[in-house]
C-alpha positions in Angstrom: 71.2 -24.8 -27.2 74.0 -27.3 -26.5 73.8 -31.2 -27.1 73.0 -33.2 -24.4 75.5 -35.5 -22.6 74.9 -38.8 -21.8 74.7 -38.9 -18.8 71.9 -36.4 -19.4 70.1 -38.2 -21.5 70.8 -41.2 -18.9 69.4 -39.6 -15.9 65.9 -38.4 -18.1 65.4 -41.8 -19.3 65.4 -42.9 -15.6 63.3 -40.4 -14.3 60.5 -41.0 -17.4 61.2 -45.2 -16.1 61.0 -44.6 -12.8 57.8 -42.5 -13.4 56.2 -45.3 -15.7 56.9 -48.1 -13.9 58.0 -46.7 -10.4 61.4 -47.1 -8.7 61.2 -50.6 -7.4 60.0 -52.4 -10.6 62.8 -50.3 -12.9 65.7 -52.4 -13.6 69.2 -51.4 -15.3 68.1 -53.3 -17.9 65.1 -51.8 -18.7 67.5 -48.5 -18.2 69.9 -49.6 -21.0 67.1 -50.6 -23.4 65.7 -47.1 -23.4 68.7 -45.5 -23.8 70.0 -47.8 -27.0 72.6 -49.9 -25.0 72.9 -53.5 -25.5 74.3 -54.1 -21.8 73.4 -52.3 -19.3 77.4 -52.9 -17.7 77.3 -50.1 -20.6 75.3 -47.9 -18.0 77.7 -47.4 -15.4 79.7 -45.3 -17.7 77.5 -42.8 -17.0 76.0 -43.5 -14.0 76.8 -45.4 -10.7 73.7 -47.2 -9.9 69.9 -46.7 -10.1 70.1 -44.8 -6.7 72.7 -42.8 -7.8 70.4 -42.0 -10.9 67.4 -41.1 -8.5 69.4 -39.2 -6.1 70.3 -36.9 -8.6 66.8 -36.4 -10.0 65.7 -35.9 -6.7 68.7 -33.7 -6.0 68.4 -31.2 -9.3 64.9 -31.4 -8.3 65.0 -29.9 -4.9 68.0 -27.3 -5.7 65.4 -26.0 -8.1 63.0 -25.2 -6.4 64.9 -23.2 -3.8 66.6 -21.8 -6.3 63.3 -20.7 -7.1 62.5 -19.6 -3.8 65.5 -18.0 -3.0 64.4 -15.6 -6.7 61.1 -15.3 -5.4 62.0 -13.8 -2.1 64.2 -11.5 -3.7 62.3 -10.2 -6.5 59.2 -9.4 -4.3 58.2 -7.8 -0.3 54.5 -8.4 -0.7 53.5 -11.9 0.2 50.8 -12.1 -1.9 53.1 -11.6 -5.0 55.3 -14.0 -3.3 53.0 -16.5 -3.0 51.9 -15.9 -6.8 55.0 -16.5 -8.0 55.3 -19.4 -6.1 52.1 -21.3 -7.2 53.1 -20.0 -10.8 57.1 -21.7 -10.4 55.5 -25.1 -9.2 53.3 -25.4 -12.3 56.1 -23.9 -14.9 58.5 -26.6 -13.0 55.9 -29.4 -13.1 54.8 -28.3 -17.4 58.7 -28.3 -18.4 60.1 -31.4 -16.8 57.3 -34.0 -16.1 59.4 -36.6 -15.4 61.6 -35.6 -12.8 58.9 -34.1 -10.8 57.2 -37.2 -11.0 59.8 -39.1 -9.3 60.5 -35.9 -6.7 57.0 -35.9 -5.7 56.4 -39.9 -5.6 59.3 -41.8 -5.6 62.2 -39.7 -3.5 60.9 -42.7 -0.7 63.5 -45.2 -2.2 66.2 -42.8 -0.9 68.5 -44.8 1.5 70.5 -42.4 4.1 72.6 -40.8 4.4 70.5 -39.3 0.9 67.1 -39.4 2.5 68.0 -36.9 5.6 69.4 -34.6 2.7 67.1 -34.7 0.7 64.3 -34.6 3.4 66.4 -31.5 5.1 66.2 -29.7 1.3 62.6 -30.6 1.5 62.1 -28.7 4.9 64.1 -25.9 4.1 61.8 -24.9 1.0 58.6 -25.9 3.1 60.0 -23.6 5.9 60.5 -21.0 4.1 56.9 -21.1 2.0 55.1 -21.1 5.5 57.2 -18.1 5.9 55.3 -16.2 3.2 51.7 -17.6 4.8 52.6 -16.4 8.1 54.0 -12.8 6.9 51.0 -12.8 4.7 48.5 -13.2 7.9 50.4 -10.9 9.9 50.3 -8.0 7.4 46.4 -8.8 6.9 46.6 -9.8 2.9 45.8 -13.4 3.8 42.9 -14.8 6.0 43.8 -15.8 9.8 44.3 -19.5 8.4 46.7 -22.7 10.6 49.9 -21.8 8.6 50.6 -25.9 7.7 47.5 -26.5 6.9 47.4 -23.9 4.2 50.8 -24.8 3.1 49.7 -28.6 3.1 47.2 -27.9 1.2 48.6 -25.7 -1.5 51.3 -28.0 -2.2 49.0 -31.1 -2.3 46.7 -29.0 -4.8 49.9 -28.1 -7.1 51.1 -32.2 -6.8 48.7 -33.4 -9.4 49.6 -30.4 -12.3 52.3 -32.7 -13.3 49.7 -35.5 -14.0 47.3 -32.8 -15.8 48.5 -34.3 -19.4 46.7 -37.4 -18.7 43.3 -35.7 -18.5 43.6 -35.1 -22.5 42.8 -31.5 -22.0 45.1 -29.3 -23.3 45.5 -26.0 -21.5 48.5 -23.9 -22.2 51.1 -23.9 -18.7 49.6 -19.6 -18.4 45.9 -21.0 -18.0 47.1 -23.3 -15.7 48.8 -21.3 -13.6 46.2 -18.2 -14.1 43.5 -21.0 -12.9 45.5 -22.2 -10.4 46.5 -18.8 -8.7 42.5 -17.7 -8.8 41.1 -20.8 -6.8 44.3 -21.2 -4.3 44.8 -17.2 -3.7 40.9 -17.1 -4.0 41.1 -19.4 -0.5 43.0 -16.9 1.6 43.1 -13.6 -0.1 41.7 -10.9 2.3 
């Protein structure tokens, strides 16, 4: 495993501020304190701004999840198994880095353009190409006549909250979750 740059280090301290205090009350101060700089002028070695810092959570965030897409749709014909693997990448996503997906699913708002029509245009793409799956899913008869948004909408508002899941203070392993997760969301449309 190699070391981490600073940068790195940089941009996780800002996504784990930006998720504990939110976006707009995060300072570069508060920035430079959690990362063990006495000035935060010390910052901008690494980083531009605290946009610059959320656009490129936001950013990695996105390109990983069509990334993930893009695997998906490649690895598998049968929607079902697409959509499997989908539900399963969102919680193995949300388990490994908390913190960004915070801020992708809460605080990618505070993007100014030109950023926000990017990032909102990744956003699309992914969400284009999940209702996709649904509607090839329906057509082929392995998922329930459903309103194709409505069942996307509704799948990625019930996988929004498995980031949040550590605060519950149950521990469940990221395979239950996902098995869990899979069997009441699949259960919903399955044929």
């Amino acid at each position: 495993m190699t070391a981490k740059t600073k940068k790195q280090i940089v941009i996780e301290e800002a996504a784990r501020l930006f998720r504990d205090k939110g976006y707009s009350a995060a300072s570069m101060s508060d920035l430079a304190r959690r990362v063990g700089l006495k000035q935060k002028s010390s910052l901008y070695n690494h980083i531009d701004s605290k946009e610059a810092a959320l656009q490129q959570i936001c950013f990695d965030s996105a390109h990983q999840f069509l990334e993930g897409i893009s695997e998906i749709e490649n690895a598998f014909d049968d929607p079902k198994d697409q959509l499997r693997a989908l539900i399963t990448l969102h919680v193995q996503i949300a388990v490994t880095d908390v913190m960004s997906i915070t801020v992708f699913n809460d605080e990618w708002r505070h993007l100014t353009e030109p950023k926000l029509s990017e990032f909102l245009s990744l956003r699309r793409n992914y969400e284009d190409r999940f209702r996709v799956i649904i509607e090839q899913g329906v057509a082929k008869g392995v998922f329930k006549v459903v309103d194709t948004s409505m069942a996307l909408q509704t799948i990625l508002s019930a996988l929004r909250w498995v980031y949040n899941f550590h605060k519950t203070g149950k521990e469940m392993d990221s395979k239950k979750i996902e098995d869990q997760i899979v069997i009441i969301l699949l259960g919903g449309i399955e044929r």
